[in-house]
C-alpha positions in Angstrom: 3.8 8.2 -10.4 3.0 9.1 -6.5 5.7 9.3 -3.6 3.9 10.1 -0.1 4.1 9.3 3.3 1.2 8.6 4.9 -0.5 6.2 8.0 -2.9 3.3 6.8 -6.5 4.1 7.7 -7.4 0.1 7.1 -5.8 -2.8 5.7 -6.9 -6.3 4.2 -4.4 -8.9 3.6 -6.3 -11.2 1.4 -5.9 -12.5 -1.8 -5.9 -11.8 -5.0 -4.1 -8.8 -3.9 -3.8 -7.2 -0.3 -5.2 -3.5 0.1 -4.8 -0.6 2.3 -6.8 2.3 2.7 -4.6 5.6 3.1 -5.0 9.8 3.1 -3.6 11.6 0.4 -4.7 14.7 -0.6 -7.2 14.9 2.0 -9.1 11.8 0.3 -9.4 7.8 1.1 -7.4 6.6 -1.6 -7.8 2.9 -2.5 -4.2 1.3 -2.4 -3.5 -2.2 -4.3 -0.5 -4.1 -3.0 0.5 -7.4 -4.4 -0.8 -10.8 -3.7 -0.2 -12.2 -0.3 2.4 -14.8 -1.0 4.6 -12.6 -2.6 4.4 -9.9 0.1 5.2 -12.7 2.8 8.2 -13.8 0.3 9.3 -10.7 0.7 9.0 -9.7 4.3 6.2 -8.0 4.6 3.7 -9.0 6.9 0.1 -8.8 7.5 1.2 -7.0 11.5 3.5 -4.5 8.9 0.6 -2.8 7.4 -2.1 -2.2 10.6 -4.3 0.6 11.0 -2.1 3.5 12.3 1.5 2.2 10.5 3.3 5.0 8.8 4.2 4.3 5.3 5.6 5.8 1.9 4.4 4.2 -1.1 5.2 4.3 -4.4 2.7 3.6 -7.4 0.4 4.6 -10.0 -2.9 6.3 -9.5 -5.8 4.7 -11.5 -6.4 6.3 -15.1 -10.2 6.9 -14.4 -11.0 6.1 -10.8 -9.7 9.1 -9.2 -8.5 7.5 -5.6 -7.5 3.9 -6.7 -3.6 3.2 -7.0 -1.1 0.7 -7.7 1.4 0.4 -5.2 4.7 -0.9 -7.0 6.8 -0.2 -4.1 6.1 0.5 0.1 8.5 1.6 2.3 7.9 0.1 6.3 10.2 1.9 9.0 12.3 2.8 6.3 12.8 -0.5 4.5 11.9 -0.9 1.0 9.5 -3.8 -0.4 9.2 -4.0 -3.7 5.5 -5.3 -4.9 5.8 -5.7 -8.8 
């Protein structure tokens, strides 16, 4: 599992699932959230995740694709969202 802090390079907030594009490791990682109804039932908002935020997620990398991940959890200004 990964724990990092890092700022959003890009971000889509469409369905099936929202994505954001982050550094880590000085590489573009690939960053799936959750679909876009349960982020907004859960207070997290298209604004939250901008180009330039400051985030830490929490997920699973990819077993073969070496900068995909599965974000289970993201943490904006310090407050936790859980995605799964």
């Amino acid at each position: 599992m990964l724990d990092y802090k890092t700022i959003i390079e890009e971000s889509v907030y469409e369905n099936p699932h929202a994505i954001a594009k982050v550094k880590y490791q000085g590489k573009l990682w690939t960053v799936y959230l959750a679909p876009t109804g349960r982020m907004t039932d859960r207070g997290l908002s298209a604004d939250m995740i901008n180009k330039g935020t400051s985030v830490r997620i929490v997920g699973y990398p990819h077993k073969t694709i070496k900068t995909e991940m599965r974000a289970e959890r993201i943490y904006v200004q310090d407050k936790k969202f859980e995605l799964r």
